[in-house]
Structure formats: structure tokens, C-alpha cells
N, C-alpha and C positions, 0 to 999 in steps of 0.2 A: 504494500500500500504506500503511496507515494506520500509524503510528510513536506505542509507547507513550508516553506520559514518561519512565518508566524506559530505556528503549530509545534517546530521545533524550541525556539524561543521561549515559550511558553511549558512545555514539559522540561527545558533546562532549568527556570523558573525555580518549578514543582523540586525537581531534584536537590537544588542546591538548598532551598527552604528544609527538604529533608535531612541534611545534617549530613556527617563523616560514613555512614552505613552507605546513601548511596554515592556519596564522591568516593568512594573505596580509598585507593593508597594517597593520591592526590590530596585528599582530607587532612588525611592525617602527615602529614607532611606541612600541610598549612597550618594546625595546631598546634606542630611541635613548632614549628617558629614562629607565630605568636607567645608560647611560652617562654622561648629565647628574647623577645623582645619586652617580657615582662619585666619589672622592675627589679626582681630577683634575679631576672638572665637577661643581661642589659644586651648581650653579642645576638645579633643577628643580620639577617642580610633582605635588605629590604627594593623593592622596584617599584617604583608610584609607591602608592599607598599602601599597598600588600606584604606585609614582608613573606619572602619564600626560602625556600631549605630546599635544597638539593639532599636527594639521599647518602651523598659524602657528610655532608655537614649534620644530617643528624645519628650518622656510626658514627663520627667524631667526635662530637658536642654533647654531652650528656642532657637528658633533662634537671629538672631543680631536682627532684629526688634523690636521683642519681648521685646530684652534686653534692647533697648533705651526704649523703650516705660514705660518702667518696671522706667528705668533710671530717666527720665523726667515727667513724669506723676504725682507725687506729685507737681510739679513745675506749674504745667496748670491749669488755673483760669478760669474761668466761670465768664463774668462782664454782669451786667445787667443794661442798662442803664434806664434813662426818662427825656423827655423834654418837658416844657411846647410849644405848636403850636396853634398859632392862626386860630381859622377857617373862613374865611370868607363868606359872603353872596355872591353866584353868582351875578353878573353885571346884567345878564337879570332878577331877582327876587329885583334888586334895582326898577325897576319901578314904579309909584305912582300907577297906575291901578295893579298891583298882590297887593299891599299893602291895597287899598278899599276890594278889592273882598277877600283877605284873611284875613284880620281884624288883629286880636289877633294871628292869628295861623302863621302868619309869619316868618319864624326862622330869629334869632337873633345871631351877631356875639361873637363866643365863645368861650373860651381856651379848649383846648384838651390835654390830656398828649399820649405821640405816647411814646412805648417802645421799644428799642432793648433788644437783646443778642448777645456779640461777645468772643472772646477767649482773655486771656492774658498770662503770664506766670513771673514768680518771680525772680529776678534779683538777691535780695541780701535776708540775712537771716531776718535784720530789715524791711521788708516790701516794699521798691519798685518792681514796677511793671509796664511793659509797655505792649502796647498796639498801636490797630490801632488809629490814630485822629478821622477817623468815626464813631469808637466805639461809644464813649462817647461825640461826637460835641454835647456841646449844654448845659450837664449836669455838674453840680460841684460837687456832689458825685453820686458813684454806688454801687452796689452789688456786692463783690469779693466773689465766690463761692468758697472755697478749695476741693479739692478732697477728704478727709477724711471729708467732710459734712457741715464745719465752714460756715457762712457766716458773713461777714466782710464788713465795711462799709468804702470805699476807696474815698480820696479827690485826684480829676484831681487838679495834679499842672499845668500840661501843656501842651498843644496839639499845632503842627507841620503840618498844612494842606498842607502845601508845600512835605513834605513827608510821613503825611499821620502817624507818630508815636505822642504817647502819652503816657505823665507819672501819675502814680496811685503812692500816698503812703497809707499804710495801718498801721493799728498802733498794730502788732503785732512783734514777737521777734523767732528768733531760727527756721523760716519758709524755708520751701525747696526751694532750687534755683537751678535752671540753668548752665550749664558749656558752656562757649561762645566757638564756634570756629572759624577758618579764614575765611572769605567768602573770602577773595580773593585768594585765592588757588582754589578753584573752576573748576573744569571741566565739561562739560555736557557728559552724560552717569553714573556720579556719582549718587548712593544709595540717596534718597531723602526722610524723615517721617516725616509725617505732622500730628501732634495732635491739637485738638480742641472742640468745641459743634458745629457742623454744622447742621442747619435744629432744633437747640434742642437738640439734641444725642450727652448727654455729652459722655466724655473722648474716641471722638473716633480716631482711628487711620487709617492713610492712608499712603500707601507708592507706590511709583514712582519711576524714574531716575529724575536728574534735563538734561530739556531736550534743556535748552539754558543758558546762561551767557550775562551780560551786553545788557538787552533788554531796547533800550530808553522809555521814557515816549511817546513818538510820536509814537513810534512804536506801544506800548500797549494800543495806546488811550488814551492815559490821561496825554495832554501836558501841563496843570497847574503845574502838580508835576515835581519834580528836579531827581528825582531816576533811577537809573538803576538796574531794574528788573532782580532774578532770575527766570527763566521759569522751572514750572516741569509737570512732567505730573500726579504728585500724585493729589487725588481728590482733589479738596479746595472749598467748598461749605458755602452760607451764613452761618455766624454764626463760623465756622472758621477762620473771621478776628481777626487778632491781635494774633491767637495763635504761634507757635515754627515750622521752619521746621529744621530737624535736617538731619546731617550726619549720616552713618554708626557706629560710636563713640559714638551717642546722645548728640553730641555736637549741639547746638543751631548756624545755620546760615542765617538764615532768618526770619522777618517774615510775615504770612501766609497775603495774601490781595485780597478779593474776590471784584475783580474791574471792570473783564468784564462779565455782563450777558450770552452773546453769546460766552465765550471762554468754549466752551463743550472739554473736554479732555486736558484741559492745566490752570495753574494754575499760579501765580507769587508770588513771596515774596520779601520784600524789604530786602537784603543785610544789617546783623548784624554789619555790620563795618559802616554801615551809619547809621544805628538803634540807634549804642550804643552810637555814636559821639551825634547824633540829643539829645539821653535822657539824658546824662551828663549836657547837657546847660538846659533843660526844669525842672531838677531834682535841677541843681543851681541857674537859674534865672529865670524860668519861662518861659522860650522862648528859638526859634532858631536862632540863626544869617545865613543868608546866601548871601554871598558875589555877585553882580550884578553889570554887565559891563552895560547891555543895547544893544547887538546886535541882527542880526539876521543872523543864517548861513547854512550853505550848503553843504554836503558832494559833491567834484567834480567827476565827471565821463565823459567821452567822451559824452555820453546824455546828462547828466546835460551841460556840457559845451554846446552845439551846442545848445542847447533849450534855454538859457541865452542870446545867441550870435544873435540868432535870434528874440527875443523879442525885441522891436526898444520901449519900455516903460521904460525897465529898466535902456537904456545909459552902461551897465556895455559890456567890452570886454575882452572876457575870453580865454587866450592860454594857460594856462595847464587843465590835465584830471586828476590830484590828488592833494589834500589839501582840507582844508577847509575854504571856502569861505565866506565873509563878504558881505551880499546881502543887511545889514540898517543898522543905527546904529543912535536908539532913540535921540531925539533934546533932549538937558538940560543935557545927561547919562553920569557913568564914563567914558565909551568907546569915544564920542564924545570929553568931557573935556579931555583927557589924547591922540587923535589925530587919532586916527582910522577912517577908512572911509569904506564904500562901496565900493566892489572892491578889497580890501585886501587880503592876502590870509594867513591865519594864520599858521606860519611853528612851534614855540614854545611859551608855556606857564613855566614861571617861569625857564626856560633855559631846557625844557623837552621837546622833538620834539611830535608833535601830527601829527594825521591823518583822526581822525573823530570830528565830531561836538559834539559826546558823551565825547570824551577824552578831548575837552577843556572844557566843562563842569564842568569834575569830579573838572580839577587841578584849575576852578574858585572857587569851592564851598569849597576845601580843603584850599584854600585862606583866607586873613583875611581881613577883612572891613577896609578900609579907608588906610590900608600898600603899598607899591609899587608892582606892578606884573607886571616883565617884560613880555611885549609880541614884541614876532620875529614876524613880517611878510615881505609878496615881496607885494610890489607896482611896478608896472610896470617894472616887473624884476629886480628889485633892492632889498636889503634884507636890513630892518633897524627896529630896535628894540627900542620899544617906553613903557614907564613906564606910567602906566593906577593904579589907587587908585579905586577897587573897592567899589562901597557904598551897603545899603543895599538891600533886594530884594522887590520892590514893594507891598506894601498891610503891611509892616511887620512895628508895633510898632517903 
């Protein structure tokens, strides 16, 4: 069938409207150098308006992924842990009759050594290195694997269960490190690479969008911990803890923590700004401090309220539908000593207005032990601001 001009015009139209599937290679060859002309990949080769890539120039020229990964990738550690683990005899094989009838053959309680593998990455040139807590719970040296082959034998100064980081020094010089970036700039839909050994499979790399900010530890299951969660959807698979998710830059802003079994397609990493706070104290003292009031609280909502209001257990009466609400407050705690009550409803921390139970969290933990933190709250509609001395956080040296 003969095809006018116009008629061809018009279904190239159609075509090019339809995107990189049906320009096939051509497409994609025009996306990779528009990538190269992005701000991250300043090099490209442009004609008119269009910039184009010849297929030399993109086997030669990496994409931005490529290029962090290229970036950071001497910097990613391979740690290999071991711990001694008692094995004990089942309860039902303590009986005296399996003990006649099995004699001699009866197993006997035993020490085991149980190994991991997790990731880490190299901070400075003289040998720090941190990492997940889980990593290495349990062991006082491991196996730092270098990317060019080294293995190095790394003493844990200090691990942070409360957030889950932990510091390695190693006793080499002149070794590749990391470039930190903001975690708090952060937006979801941002470029997200996650390098690690996941499953075993060193130095691999994965990338995603980060596809949430500031997700609680309640949120993500894991209300022991103090952190607020980046969320991506780049892969993070065991053995991935503790390694780098980086920016578009290969800037380091998280890192990687494979926490929930059942989170299929989503991934978290702990925010490099509490990473680096947490490693500074573990790297200088051995430990983290983290500041604890002792309450317990509540994001309000018209639900929450009316579900408060109706529980005849709790005594509390609740007439606003936003703040954050003070539903206990531990017998002996700073919160109690310093006058806070149940019932409360917390409008500022340190003269900084809040709104969630996440955000008085953050401005408790950026706090210092035992110093004054004003906190605003309404009691009974009234607004009066009370000085609370946080101490420190339960279970901590």
C-alpha cells in the first residue's frame, strides 16, 4: 500500500511520541547523551539542539551510575564476621530416660562459631571504617576485604544497637575513602546506588529512586532503634548491610540496612548525618550517647482523638486533632522529674515548633545528656514551657 508523505509524517509523529521502545537503539543512544549533558555528566556532544552519542562515545563514557560506582567502589569493604554461640541441648532431650537409652551418644552442650558477611565502606585515608552494629555484634575483630584483593584484619571499636552503626579501625594508610553528602536535602524520587556483597556477590551494584524520607523506626518495624529511615527502592539484599547508598554525585548518604525480610521491592538506609554523628562518639569513646526523656507519644488526628476520648482506661481528654500527644511518661524519667504529664501536648522542642512524634524525637536525640531542653507544651489549653535535663537512653553504659 502506497504511504503519502503526509501519512508518513504523521505515523513518525505517532512513533517518536511513543518513546525509546519504538525508536529502538536510536532512542536510546539519544538518552544516554542527554544524560551526559546533565549536570552530573557535563561531557557531551551536541548538533543544533540535540545532543547525540555515537555508539563509541557511549562504550566509552560511562553513565552517572557507572561513574559513582567507578567513584566509590575502591571505598566498599567486604567485612566478614564470627562469633562464638552456645549450642544448647533441647529441654525435651534433658530427660533422664533419652539419657539411659542413649548412653554415651547423647549430645553434649557446645560452642559453635556462626559466621556473617556484610558490607562497609572507608571513611578516612588512615583506616576507619563503619558499618552496620549487626555486622559484627558479637565479634572484636573481622575481615576487611579491599577491593583490589587486601585482606585486613579490623578491630570493632564500637557498635551502636540503638542505630544499628558500627566503627572498624584498620591499620593501614593512604586507603580510598568516601565523599559524605547531605542526607538532609533529600527528596524522594531522587537517583539512589547502592553498592555492596549481597547474597556473597561482591562489589555489586544496584540503583533505584529513594522512594520515601524520614520513615520512623515504628513505621519500618523496628521500634528498639532511634532512626529515621531512608526508603529506596534500589535492591538491598543480605549481605548488603552496612554498605554506601549514594547520590547521583556518588556522594555517600546512607547507609544500606537489610532489616525487613518481607520488605520485597523496598529497601532502607540509615541517614549519613546520623551515621557520621553516631561514628565520631564510637571512633572517640567507644560509645553513643543518646539523650532520653522517658515518654510515650502520639501523632493526633480526628481518629486518634475520638479513639483516646472514648477509651474510659486511659482518663486522658483530648480536644485538639493536631500535635503531639503525651499518652505516659515513665515513673523515676527525665520527662517525669522535669514535670511533664500525660495528657500534654507537645507544641516545641528547644524553642523549634514540632508536629510529629518523629520530629520530637530527632530535636531529643540532637540534644545533650543531662543540659536543659526547653519543652512548650498546652495542658488544658494553657501553653507553659517546662525545662526537662535529658539522661541517658536505657540499656546504655
Amino acid at each position: 500500500m502506497a504511504v503519502s508523505f503526509k501519512q508518513l509524517a504523521f505515523m513518525t509523529s505517532l512513533l517518536a511520541i511513543g518513546g525509546g521502545l519504538w525508536l529502538g537503539g536510536n532512542a536510546l543512544l539519544t538518552q544516554q547523551a542527554r544524560v551526559k549533558s546533565s549536570p552530573s555528566n557535563p561531557q557531551s556532544v551536541s548538533q543544533g539542539n540535540n545532543p547525540i552519542a555515537s555508539s563509541a562515545d557511549v562504550a566509552t563514557q560511562p553513565n552517572f551510575i557507572a561513574a559513582a560506582a567507578e567513584k566509590v567502589g575502591p571505598a566498599v569493604v567486604r567485612i566478614d564476621a564470627a562469633r562464638q554461640v552456645n549450642s544448647e541441648v533441647p529441654d525435651a532431650l534433658q530427660n533422664p530416660l533419652f539419657r539411659r537409652f542413649f548412653g554415651d551418644q547423647m549430645p553434649e552442650p557446645s560452642d559453635r562459631v556462626e559466621r556473617g558477611t556484610g558490607s562497609g565502606f572507608i571513611l578516612t585515608a588512615d583506616g576507619r571504617v563503619i558499618t552496620n552494629a549487626h555486622v559484627v555484634e558479637g565479634a572484636s575483630e573481622v575481615e576487611v576485604t579491599l577491593k583490589d584483593g587486601r585482606t585486613l584484619i579490623g578491630k570493632v571499636v564500637g557498635l551502636d544497637p540503638v542505630t544499628d552503626v558500627a566503627a572498624i579501625q584498620i591499620n593501614a594508610q593512604q586507603l580510598p575513602s568516601v565523599t559524605l553528602g547531605d542526607s538532609s536535602q533529600l527528596i524522594p524520587g531522587q537517583w539512589a546506588i547502592a553498592i555492596g556483597n549481597p547474597l556473597g556477590l561482591d562489589n555489586t551494584v544496584t540503583a533505584g529512586i529513594i522512594s520515601a524520607i524520614g520513615r520512623s523506626s515504628r513505621e519500618v518495624g523496628v521500634p528498639d532503634k532511634r532512626v529515621n529511615f531512608i526508603q529506596t527502592d534500589a535492591a538491598i539484599n543480605p549481605g548488603n548491610s552496612g554498605g554506601p547508598l549514594l547520590n547521583e554525585q556518588g556522594e555517600v548518604i546512607g547507609i544500606n540496612t537489610a532489616i525487613r525480610a518481607d520488605a520485597q521491592g523496598l529497601g532502607f538506609a540509615i541517614p549519613i548525618a546520623t551515621a557520621k554523628r553516631v561514628a565520631e562518639q564510637l571512633f572517640s569513646q567507644g560509645k553513643a550517647e543518646h539523650p532520653f526523656l522517658g515518654i510515650q507519644m502520639v501523632d493526633l488526628s480526628p481518629t486518634v482523638r475520638e479513639a483516646i476520648n472514648a477509651d474510659g482506661k486511659s482518663n486522658l481528654k483530648v480536644t485538639r486533632d493536631r500535635g503531639v500527644l503525651i499518652q505516659g511518661v515513665a515513673t523515676g524519667s527525665p520527662a517525669e522529674k522535669g514535670g511533664l504529664r500525660a495528657g500534654d501536648i507537645i507544641q516545641k522542642i528547644n524553642n523549634q515548633p514540632v508536629s510529629t512524634a518523629a520530629e520530637v524525637q530527632a530535636l531529643v536525640e540532637n540534644s545533650r545528656i543531662g543540659e536543659t531542653l526547653p519543652v512548650e507544651v498546652s495542658r488544658n489549653d494553657r501553653t507553659q514551657t517546662l525545662q526537662v535535663r535529658p539522661g541517658a537512653y536505657p540499656g546504655q553504659p
